[in-house]
C-alpha positions, 0 to 999 in steps of 0.5 A: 103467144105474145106477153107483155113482161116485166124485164128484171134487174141483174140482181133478180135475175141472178138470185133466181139462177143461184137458187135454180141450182138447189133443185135438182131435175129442175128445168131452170130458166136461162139467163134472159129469160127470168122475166115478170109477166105483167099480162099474156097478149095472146098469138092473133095480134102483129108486134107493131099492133100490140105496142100500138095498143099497149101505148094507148091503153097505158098511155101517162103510166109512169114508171113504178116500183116492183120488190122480189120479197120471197120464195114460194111455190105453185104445187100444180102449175097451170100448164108445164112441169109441176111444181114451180118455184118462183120468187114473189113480187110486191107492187100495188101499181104492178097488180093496177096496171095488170087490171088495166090490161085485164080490161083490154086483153081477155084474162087467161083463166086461171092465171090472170085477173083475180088469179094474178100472181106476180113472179119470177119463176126459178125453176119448174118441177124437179123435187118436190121436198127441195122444192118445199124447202126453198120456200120456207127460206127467207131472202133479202128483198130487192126493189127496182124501179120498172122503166121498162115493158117489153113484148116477149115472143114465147114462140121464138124465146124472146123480146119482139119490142120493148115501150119505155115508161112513161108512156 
């Protein structure tokens, strides 16, 4: 399975580590992996065929800005360890580029589409309570500039390739 992802600043990154450790028989993500889905691309397509769709679909999208705002949690995850903690994510051009490819890539049902909730996840099951706590704590927002997509290769745990913004 292809997605097209979000890279994340240092900072979010860390903040998502730090607070992985408050949830105990969490599965916390490893340094690297704390990314942004912008959209699931699906496992029928070549790297090279992708970015090649991905630069014609997005073709002039400047880059934008993203903002982790939160904590929140999804108590039934769609697939994987339940419940799923994550920090959110606020950017109107985010969830407009996302509608972009939406248009191009069949939506995950579910996930995707009006369903779409922009996030980072921190940690998936573990504690529920802990899990509920976290949510409720407050955080200092943290914006960054979005310069960058990459391609992640889920299978392998990876990026496949990466298209600078603007395209």
């Amino acid at each position: 399975m292809y997605s097209l992802n979000v890279p994340v600043p240092s900072s979010v990154a860390r903040l998502a580590s730090e607070l992985a450790r408050e949830v105990p028989r969490a599965q916390e993500r490893t340094r690297g992996e704390h990314t942004l889905v912008l959209k699931r691309l699906g496992q029928d397509r070549s790297v090279p065929r992708l970015q090649a769709q991905i630069r014609e679909y997005l073709a002039g999208q400047p880059p934008f800005e993203a903002q982790v705002t939160g904590i929140d949690y999804f108590a039934n995850a769609t697939n994987g360890p339940s419940p799923v903690v994550y920090l959110t994510v606020e950017s109107p051009e985010l969830r407009r580029v996302h509608a972009k490819l939406v248009a191009k890539f069949s939506p995950v049902e579910g996930m995707e589409g009006d369903d779409y909730s922009p996030h980072v996840t921190i940690a998936r099951g573990g504690d529920r309570a802990t899990t509920t706590g976290l949510a409720e704590r407050s955080i200092e927002p943290i914006t960054w500039t979005v310069s960058r997509l990459t391609v992640r290769d889920a299978r392998r745990g990876e990026p496949a390739s990466s298209v600078s913004l603007p395209i």
